[in-house]
C-alpha positions as CSV (number, residue, x, y, z in Angstrom):
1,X,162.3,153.6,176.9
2,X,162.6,157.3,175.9
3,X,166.0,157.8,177.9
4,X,167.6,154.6,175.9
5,X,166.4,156.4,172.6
6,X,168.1,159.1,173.3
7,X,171.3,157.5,174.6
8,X,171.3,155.4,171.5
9,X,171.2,159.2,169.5
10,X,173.9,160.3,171.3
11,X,176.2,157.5,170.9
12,X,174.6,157.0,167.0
13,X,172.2,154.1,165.8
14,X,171.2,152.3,162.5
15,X,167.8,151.3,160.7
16,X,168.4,147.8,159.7
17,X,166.7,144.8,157.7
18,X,166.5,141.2,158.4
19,X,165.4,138.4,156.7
20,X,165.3,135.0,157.1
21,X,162.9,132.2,158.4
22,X,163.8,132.3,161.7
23,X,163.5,136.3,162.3
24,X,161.3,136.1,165.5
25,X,163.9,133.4,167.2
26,X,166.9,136.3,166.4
27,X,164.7,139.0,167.8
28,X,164.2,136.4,171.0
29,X,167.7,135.9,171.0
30,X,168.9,139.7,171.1
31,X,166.0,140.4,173.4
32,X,168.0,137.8,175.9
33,X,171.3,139.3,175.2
34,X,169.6,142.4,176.3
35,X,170.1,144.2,173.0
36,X,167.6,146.8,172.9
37,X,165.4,147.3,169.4
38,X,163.1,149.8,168.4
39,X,160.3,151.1,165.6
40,X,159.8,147.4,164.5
41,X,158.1,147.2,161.5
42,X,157.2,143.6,159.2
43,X,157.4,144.3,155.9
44,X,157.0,140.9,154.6
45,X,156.8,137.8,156.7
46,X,160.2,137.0,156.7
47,X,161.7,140.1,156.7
48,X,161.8,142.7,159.4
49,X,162.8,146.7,159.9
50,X,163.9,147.9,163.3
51,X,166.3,150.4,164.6
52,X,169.5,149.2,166.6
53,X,172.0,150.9,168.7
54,X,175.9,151.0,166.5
55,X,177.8,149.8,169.2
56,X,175.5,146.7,169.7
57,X,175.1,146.2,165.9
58,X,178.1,143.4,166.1
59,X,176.9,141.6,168.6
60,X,173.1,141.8,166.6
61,X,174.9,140.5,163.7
62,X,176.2,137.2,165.3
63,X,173.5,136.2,166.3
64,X,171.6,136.8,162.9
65,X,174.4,134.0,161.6
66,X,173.7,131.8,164.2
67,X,170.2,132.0,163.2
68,X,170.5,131.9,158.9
69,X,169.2,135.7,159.0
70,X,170.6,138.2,156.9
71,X,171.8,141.3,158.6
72,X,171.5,144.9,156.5
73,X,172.1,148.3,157.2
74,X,169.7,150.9,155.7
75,X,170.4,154.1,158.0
76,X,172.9,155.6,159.8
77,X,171.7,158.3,162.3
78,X,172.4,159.6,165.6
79,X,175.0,162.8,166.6
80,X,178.2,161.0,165.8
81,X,177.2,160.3,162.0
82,X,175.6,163.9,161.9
83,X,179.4,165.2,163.0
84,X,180.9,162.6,160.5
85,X,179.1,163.9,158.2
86,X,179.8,167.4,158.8
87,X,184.0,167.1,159.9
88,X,185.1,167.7,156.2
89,X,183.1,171.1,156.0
90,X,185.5,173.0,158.4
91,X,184.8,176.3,156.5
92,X,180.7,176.0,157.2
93,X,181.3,175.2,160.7
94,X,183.9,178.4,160.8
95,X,181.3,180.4,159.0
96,X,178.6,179.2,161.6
97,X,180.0,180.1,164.6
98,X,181.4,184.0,163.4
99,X,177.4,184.2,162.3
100,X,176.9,183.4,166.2
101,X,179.9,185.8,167.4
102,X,178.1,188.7,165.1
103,X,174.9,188.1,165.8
104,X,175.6,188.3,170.2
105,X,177.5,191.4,169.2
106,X,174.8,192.8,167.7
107,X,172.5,191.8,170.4
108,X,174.5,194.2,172.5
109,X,173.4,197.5,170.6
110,X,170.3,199.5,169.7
111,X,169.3,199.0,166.2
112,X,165.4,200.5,165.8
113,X,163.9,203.3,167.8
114,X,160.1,202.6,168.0
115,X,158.2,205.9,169.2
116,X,154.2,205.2,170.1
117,X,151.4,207.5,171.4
118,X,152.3,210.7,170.0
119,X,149.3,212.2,167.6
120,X,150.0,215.7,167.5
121,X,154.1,216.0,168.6
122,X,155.9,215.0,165.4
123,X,158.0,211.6,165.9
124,X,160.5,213.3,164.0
125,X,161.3,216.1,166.8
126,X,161.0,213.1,169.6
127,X,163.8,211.4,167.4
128,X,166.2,214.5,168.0
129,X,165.1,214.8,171.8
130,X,166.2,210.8,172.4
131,X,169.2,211.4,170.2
132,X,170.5,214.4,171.8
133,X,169.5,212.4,175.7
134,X,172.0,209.9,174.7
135,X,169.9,207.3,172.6
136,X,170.3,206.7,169.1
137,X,170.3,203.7,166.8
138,X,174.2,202.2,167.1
139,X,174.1,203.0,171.2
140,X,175.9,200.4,173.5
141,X,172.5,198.9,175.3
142,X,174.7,199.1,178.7
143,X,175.3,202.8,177.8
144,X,171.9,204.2,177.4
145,X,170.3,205.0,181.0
146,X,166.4,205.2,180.4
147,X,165.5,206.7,183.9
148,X,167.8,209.6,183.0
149,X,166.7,209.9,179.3
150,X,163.0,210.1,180.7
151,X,163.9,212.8,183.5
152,X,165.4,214.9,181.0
153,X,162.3,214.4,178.2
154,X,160.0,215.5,181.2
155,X,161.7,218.8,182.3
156,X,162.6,219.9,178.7
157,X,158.6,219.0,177.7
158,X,155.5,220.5,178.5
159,X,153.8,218.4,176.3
160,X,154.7,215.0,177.4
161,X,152.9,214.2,180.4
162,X,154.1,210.5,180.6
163,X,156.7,208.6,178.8
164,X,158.7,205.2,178.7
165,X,161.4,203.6,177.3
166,X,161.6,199.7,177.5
167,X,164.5,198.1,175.7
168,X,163.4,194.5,174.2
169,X,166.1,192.8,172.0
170,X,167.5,195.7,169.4
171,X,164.8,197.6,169.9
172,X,163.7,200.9,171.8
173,X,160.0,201.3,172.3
174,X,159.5,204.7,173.6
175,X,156.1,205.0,174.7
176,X,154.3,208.6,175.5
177,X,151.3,210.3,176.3
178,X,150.6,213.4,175.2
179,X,149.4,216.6,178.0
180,X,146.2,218.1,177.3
181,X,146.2,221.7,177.0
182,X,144.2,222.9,180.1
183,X,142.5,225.9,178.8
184,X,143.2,229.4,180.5
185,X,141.0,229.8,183.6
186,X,139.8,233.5,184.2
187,X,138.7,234.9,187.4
188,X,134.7,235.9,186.8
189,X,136.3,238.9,189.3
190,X,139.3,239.8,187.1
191,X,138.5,242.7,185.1
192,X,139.2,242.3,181.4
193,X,137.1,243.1,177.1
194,X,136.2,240.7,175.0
195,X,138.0,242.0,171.7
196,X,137.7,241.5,168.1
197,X,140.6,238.8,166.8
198,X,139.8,239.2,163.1
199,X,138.9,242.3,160.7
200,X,134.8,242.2,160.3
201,X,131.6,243.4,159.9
202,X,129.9,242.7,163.5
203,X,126.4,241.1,162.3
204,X,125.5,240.8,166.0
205,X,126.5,241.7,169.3
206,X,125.0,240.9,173.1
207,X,126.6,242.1,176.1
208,X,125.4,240.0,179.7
209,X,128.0,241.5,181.6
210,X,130.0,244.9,180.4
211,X,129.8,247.7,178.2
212,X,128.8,247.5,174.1
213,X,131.2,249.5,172.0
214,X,130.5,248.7,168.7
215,X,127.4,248.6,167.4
216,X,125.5,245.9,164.6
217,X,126.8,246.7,161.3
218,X,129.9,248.2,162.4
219,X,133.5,247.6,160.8
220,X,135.8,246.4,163.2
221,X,139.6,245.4,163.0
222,X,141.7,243.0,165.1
223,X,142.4,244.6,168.1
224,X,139.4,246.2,168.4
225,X,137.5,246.0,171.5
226,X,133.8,245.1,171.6
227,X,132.3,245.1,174.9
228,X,134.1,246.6,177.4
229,X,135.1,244.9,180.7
230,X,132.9,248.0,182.4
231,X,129.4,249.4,183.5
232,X,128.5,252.5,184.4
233,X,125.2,253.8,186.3
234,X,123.9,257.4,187.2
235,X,124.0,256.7,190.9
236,X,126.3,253.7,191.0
237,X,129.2,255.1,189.1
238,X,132.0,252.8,187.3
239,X,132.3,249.0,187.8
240,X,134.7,247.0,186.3
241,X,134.0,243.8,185.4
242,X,134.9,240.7,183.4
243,X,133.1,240.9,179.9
244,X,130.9,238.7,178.5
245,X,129.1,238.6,176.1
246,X,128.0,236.7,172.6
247,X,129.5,238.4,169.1
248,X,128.8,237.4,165.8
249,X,130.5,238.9,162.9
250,X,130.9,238.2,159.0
251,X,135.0,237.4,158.1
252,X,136.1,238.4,154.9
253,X,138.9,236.3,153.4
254,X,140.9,237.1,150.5
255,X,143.2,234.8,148.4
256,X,145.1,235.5,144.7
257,X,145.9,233.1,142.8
258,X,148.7,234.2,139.3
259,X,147.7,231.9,136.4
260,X,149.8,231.7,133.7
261,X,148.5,231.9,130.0
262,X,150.7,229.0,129.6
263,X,151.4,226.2,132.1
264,X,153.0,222.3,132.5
265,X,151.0,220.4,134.1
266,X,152.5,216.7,135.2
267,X,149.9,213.4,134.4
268,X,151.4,209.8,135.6
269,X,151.4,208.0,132.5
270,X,150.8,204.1,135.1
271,X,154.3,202.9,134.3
272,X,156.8,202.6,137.0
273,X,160.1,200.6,138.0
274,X,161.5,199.8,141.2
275,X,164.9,199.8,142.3
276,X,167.0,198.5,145.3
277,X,169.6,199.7,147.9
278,X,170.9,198.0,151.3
279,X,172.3,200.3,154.3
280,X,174.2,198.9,156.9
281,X,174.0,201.4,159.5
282,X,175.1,204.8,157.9
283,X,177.0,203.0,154.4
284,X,174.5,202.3,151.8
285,X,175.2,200.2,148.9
286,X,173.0,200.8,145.5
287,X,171.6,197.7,143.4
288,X,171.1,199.6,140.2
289,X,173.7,201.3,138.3
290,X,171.8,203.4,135.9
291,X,169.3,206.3,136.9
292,X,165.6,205.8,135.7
293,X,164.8,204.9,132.3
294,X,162.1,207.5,132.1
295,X,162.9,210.4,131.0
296,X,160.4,212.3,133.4
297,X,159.5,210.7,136.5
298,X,158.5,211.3,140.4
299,X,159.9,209.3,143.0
300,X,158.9,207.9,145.9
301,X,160.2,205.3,148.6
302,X,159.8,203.4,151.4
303,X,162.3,201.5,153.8
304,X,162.4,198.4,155.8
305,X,164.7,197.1,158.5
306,X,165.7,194.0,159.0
307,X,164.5,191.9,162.4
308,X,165.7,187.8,163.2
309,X,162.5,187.9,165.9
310,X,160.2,190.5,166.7
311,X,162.2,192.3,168.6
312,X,165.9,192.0,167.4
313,X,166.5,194.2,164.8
314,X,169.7,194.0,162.6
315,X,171.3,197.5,161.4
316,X,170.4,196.7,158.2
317,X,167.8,198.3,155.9
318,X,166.5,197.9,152.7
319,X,165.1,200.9,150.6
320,X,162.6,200.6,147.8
321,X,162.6,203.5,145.2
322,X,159.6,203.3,142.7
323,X,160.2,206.0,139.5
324,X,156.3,207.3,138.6
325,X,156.5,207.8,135.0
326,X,155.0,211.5,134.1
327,X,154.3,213.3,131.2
328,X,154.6,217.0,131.1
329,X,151.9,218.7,129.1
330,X,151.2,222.2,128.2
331,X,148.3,223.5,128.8
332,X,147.4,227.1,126.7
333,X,144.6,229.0,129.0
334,X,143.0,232.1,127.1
335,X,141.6,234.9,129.1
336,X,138.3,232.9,130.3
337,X,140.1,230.2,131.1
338,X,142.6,231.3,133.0
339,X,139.9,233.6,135.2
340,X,137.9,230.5,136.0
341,X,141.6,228.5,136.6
342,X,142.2,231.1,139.5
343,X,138.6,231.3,140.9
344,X,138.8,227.2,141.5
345,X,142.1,227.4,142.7
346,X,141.7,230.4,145.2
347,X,138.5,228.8,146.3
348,X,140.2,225.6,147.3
349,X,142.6,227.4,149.5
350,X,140.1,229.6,151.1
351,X,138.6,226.4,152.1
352,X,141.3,225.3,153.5
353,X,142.1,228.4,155.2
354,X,138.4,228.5,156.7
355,X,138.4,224.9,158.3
356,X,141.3,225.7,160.5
């Protein structure tokens, strides 16, 4: 039953009504002549809705006659009526198939680099590396030879101890993972001081192997060494050795910080505007044609590419540019102020310069 449905699509069918009183004789009839009906639906009791193949529709509608039915034609479906439909709109069909041609062409070239697994190597510097290795967005996919890409990345990196490149669609996922830095192994027999790698006040000092050379409450400076790599006896004379040892000294950190009697400081007022561009590839066309309405503003924006399917990516971008509105405001600091200003501000950057 299911392969004459879809013969009867191919070659087009109708929906059609018929009443009379002798419906079920008709449908006997047909059934008979072998004319093939389906979706048969009563609707009242002398009138019934089926669906009929077109080229047996004729024949249907004899026998209907014979019969004192009355034959009518509510649908016309199936591909020839959908192409009937459809010959007058040559330009669509035109239009349809250059959208196909563009969008296989496209299919051909990488349009989105996606870099994942790097924490402390910036994406940004990864970018270059790929771009300089011979991938970049607008590369021929039949051009761009991962395995020799990755070879490269790995002899020109230390810090990559893994990556891959899988191309899916338009895009390029470069996966990596990151080397640990394997800290420096000493030789407990190597002779070597432990010394100072910051100006300080030592606060207090044990030696377990080696020589003390500063004392507690001694100034020290960077360079300086503390407990030397050495130890010396009446009787045994001068060993060297490798120095260890526990040091604990007070850091002092200094910071200045200029504060002007008279400043502008900038405060978002809450009102911004957003405005449009497109970029295909490396041309970018603008959807505004004024600049910002504010007269003092800060700018930020954010970009999106365009993707049919998760992976296929279209060189096509569309950039978002939000205008913060600010005020500028003067601020007048007298002499207090302006001390206590400073202090805050040189405080928060010594804090910042501690944590490191």
């Amino acid at each position: 039953m299911f392969l004459k449905i879809l013969i009867n699509f191919l070659f087009g069918y109708l929906n059609v009504e018929v009443e009379g009183y002798y419906v079920e004789r008709f449908i006997n009839n047909c059934i008979s002549k072998n004319i093939f009906f389906w979706k048969m639906e009563r609707s009242k009791s002398t009138i019934m809705h089926m669906n009929i193949g077109a080229n047996e529709f004729k024949q249907a509608a004899k026998i209907a006659q014979k019969h004192g039915c009355r034959i009518k034609i509510n649908g016309k479906h199936g591909l020839p009526f959908v192409l009937k439909k459809y010959k007058k709109r040559k330009i669509f069909f035109i239009l349809l198939l250059l959208l196909f041609i563009v969008i296989f062409t496209l299919s051909k070239f990488v349009w989105n680099i996606e870099i994942t697994g790097n924490t402390t190597i910036d994406s940004n510097e990864i970018m270059e590396v790929l771009n300089n290795d011979g991938l970049k967005i607008g590369t021929l996919k039949s051009k761009v030879n991962t395995e020799e890409i990755i070879n490269k990345i790995r002899y020109q990196r230390d810090d990559i101890a893994w990556i891959g490149i899988q191309i899916e669609g338009t895009n390029a996922i470069v996966r990596i993972v990151e080397a640990e830095v394997k800290p420096e192994i000493v030789d407990e027999n190597d002779y070597c001081n432990i010394v100072a790698t910051k100006d300080g006040v030592i606060d207090k000092i044990t030696a377990q192997n080696g020589t003390l050379m500063v004392s507690e409450g001694a100034e020290v400076k960077k360079g300086d060494i503390l407990i030397a790599g050495y130890m010396e006896g009446k009787y045994t004379g001068k060993n060297y050795v490798n120095a260890t040892g526990t040091v604990l000294a007070k850091v002092k950190y200094e910071e200045n910080e200029k504060i002007y009697k008279k400043e502008t400081k900038k405060e978002q007022t809450g009102n911004f505007e957003n405005k449009y561009s497109i970029k295909f590839n490396n041309f970018k066309i603008n959807f505004y044609k004024t600049l910002s309405k504010y007269e003092n503003y800060d700018t930020m924006y954010t970009s999106k590419k365009i993707k049919l399917f998760s992976n296929f990516y279209l060189p096509i971008e569309i950039i978002k540019y939000t205008n913060y509105e600010v005020n500028n405001t003067e601020i007048l600091y007298n002499e207090e102020e302006a001390k206590a200003e400073g202090e805050s501000r040189a405080e928060e950057k010594l804090n910042s310069l501690i944590s490191r």
